[in-house]
VEXTILUM-515998 format. One line per field, with one value per atom (N, C-alpha, C): atom name; x, y negated, z negated; residue number from 0. Coordinates in nm, 3 decimals, decimal comma. Layout:
# residues N
name	[CA:...]
c1	[X:...]
c2	[Y:...]
c3	[Z:...]
resi	[NUM:...]
# end
This chain:
# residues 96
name	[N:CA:C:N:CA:C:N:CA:C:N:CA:C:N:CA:C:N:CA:C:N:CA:C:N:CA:C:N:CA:C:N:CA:C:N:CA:C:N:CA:C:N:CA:C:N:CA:C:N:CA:C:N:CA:C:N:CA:C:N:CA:C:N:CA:C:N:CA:C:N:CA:C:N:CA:C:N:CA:C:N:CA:C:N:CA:C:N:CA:C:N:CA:C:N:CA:C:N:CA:C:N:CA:C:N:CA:C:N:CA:C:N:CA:C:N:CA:C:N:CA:C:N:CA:C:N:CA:C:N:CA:C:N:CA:C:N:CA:C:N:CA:C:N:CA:C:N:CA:C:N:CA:C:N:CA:C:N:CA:C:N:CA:C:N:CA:C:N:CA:C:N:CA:C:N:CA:C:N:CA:C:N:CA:C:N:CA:C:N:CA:C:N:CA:C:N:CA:C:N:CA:C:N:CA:C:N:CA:C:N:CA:C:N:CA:C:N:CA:C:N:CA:C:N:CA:C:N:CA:C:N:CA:C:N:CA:C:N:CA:C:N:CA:C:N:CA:C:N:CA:C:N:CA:C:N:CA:C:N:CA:C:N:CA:C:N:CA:C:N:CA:C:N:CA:C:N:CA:C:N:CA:C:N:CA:C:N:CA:C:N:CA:C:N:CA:C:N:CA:C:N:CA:C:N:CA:C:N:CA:C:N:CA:C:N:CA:C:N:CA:C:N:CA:C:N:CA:C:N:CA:C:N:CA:C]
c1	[3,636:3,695:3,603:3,555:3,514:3,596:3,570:3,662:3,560:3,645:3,591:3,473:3,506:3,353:3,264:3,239:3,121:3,022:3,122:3,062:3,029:2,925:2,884:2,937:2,986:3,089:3,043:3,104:3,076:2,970:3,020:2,844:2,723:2,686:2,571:2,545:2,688:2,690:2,632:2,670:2,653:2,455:2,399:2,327:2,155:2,247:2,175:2,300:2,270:2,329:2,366:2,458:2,457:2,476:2,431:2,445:2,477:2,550:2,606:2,628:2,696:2,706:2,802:2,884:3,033:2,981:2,950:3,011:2,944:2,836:2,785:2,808:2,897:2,938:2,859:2,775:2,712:2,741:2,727:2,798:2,732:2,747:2,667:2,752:2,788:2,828:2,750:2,740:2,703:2,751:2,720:2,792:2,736:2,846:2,816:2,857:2,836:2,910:2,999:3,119:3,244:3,295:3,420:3,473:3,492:3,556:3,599:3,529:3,383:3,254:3,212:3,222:3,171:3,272:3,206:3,319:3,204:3,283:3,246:3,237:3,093:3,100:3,076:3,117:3,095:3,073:2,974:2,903:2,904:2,947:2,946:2,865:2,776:2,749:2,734:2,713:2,693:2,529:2,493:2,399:2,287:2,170:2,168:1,996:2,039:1,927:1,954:1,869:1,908:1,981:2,025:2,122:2,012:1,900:1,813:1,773:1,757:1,717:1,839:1,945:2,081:2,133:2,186:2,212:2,302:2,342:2,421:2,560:2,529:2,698:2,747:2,658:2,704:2,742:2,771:2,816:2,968:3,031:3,154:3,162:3,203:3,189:3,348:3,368:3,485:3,457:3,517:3,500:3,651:3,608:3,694:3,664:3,809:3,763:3,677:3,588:3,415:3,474:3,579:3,626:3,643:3,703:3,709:3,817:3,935:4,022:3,981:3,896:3,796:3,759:3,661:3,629:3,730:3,856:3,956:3,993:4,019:4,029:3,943:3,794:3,707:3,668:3,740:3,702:3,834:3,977:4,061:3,968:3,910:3,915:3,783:3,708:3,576:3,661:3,769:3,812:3,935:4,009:4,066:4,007:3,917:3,809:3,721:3,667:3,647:3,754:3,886:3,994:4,024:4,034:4,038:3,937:3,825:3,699:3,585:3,663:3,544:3,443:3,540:3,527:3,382:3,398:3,225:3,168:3,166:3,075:3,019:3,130:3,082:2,990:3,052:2,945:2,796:2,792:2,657:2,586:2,624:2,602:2,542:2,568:2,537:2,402:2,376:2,238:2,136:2,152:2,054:1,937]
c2	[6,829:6,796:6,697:6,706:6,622:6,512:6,389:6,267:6,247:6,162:6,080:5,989:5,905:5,877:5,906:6,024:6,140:6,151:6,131:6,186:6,050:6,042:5,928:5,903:5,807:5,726:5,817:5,818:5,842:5,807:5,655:5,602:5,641:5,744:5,754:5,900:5,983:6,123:6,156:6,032:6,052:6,062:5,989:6,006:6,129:6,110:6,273:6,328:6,443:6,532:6,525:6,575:6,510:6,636:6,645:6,754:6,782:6,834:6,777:6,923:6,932:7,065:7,018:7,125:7,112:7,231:7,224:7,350:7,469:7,503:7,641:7,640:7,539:7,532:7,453:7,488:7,371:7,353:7,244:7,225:7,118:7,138:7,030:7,011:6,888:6,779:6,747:6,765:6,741:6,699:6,616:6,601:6,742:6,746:6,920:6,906:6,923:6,948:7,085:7,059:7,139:7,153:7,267:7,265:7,089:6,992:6,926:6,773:6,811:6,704:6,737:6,590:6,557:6,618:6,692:6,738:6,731:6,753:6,746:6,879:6,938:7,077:7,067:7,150:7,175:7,322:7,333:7,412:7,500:7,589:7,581:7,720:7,703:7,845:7,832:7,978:7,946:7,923:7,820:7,850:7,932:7,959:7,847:7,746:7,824:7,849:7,708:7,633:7,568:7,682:7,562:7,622:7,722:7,653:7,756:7,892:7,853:7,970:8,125:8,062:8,112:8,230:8,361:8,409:8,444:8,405:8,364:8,424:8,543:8,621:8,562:8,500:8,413:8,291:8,206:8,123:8,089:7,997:7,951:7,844:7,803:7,706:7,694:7,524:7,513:7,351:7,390:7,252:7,103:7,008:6,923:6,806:6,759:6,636:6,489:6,461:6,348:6,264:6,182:6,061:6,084:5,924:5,973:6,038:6,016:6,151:6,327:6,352:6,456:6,491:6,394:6,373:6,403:6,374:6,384:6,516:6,560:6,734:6,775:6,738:6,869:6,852:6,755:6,741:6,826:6,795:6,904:7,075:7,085:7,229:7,270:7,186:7,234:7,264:7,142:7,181:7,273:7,327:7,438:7,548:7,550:7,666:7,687:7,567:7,615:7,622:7,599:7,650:7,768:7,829:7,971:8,066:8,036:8,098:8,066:7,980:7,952:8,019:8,113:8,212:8,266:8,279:8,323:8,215:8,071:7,976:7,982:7,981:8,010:8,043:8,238:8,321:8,298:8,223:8,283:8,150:8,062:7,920:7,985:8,070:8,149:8,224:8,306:8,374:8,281:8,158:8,039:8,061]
c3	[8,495:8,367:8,294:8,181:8,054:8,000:8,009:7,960:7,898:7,774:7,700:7,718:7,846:7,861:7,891:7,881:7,932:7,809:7,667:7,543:7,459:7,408:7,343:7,175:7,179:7,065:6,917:6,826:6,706:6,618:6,609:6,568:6,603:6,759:6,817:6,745:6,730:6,714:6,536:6,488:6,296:6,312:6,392:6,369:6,477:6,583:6,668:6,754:6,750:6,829:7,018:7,057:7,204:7,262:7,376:7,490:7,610:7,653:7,810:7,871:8,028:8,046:8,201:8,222:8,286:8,414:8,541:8,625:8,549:8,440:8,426:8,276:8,195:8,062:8,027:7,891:7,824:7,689:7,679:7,521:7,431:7,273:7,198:7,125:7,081:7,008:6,879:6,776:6,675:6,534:6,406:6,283:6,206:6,112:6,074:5,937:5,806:5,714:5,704:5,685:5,664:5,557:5,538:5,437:5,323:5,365:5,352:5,370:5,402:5,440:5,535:5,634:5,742:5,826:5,956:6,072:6,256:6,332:6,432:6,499:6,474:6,560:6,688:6,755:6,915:6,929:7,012:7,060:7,156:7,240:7,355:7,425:7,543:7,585:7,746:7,785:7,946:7,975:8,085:8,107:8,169:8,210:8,228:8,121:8,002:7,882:7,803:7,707:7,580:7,485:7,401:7,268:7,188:7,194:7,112:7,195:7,293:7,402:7,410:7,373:7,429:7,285:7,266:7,154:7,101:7,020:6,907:6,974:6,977:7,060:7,199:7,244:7,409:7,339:7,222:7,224:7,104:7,128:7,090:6,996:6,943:6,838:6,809:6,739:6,676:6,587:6,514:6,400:6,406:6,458:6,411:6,322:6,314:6,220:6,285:6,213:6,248:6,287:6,383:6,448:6,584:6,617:6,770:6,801:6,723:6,771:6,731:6,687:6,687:6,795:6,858:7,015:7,087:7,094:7,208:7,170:7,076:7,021:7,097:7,027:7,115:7,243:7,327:7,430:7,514:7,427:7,491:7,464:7,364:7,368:7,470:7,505:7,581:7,749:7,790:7,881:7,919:7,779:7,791:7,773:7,737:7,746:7,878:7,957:8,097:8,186:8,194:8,264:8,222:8,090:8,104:8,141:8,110:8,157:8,228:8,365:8,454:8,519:8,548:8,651:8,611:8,477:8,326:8,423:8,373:8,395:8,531:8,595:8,778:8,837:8,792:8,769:8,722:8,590:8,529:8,632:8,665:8,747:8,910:8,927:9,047:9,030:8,940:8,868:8,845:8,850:8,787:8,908]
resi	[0:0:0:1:1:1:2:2:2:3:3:3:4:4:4:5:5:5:6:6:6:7:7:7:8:8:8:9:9:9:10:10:10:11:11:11:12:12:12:13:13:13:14:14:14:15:15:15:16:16:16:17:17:17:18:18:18:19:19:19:20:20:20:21:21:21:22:22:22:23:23:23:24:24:24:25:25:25:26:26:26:27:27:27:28:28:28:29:29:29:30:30:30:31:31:31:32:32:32:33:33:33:34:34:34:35:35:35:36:36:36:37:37:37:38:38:38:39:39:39:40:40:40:41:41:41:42:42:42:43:43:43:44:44:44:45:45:45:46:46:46:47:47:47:48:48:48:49:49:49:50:50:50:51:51:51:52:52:52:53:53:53:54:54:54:55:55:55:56:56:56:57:57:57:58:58:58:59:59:59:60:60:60:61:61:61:62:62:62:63:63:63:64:64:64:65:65:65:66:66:66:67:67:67:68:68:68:69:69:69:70:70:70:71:71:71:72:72:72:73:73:73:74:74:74:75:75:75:76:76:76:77:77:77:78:78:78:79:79:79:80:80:80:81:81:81:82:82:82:83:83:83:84:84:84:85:85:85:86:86:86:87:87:87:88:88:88:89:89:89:90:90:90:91:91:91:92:92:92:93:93:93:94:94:94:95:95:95]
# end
């Protein structure tokens, strides 16, 4: 599981991007302009490639709002997304 203190504060995120990776899940943290401004995209793909390496249809994305309750959003959705689809991450974690 991904907690909060895994992911680096807001202030660090406004100004570079962060990257981390779960059990075969990897994911990026980034500020994004959105409908509505500033938002917090997240990233997500299996590995065991970079984001650039990795193509476009292997990966997931979702937009929240740029705070730290943003963070706690996308930190619920990175880990409801490897509880439904570990078994993916596992897997591709095995091929490495």
């Amino acid at each position: 599981m991904i907690e909060k203190k895994d992911i680096l504060p807001v202030s660090f995120l406004k100004k570079s991007p962060f990257t981390g990776s779960h059990q075969g899940m990897r994911y990026r943290l980034e500020k994004a302009e959105g409908e509505g401004g500033d938002c917090l995209r997240v990233i997500l793909w299996e590995g065991p490639y970079s984001m650039d390496a990795t193509p476009e249809e292997k990966k997931e994305s979702q937009e929240f709002v740029f705070s730290d309750d943003g963070i706690c959003q996308a930190l619920h959705w990175l880990n409801e997304t490897w509880d439904k689809q570990q078994e993916r991450f596992r897997q591709a974690q095995e091929h490495w």
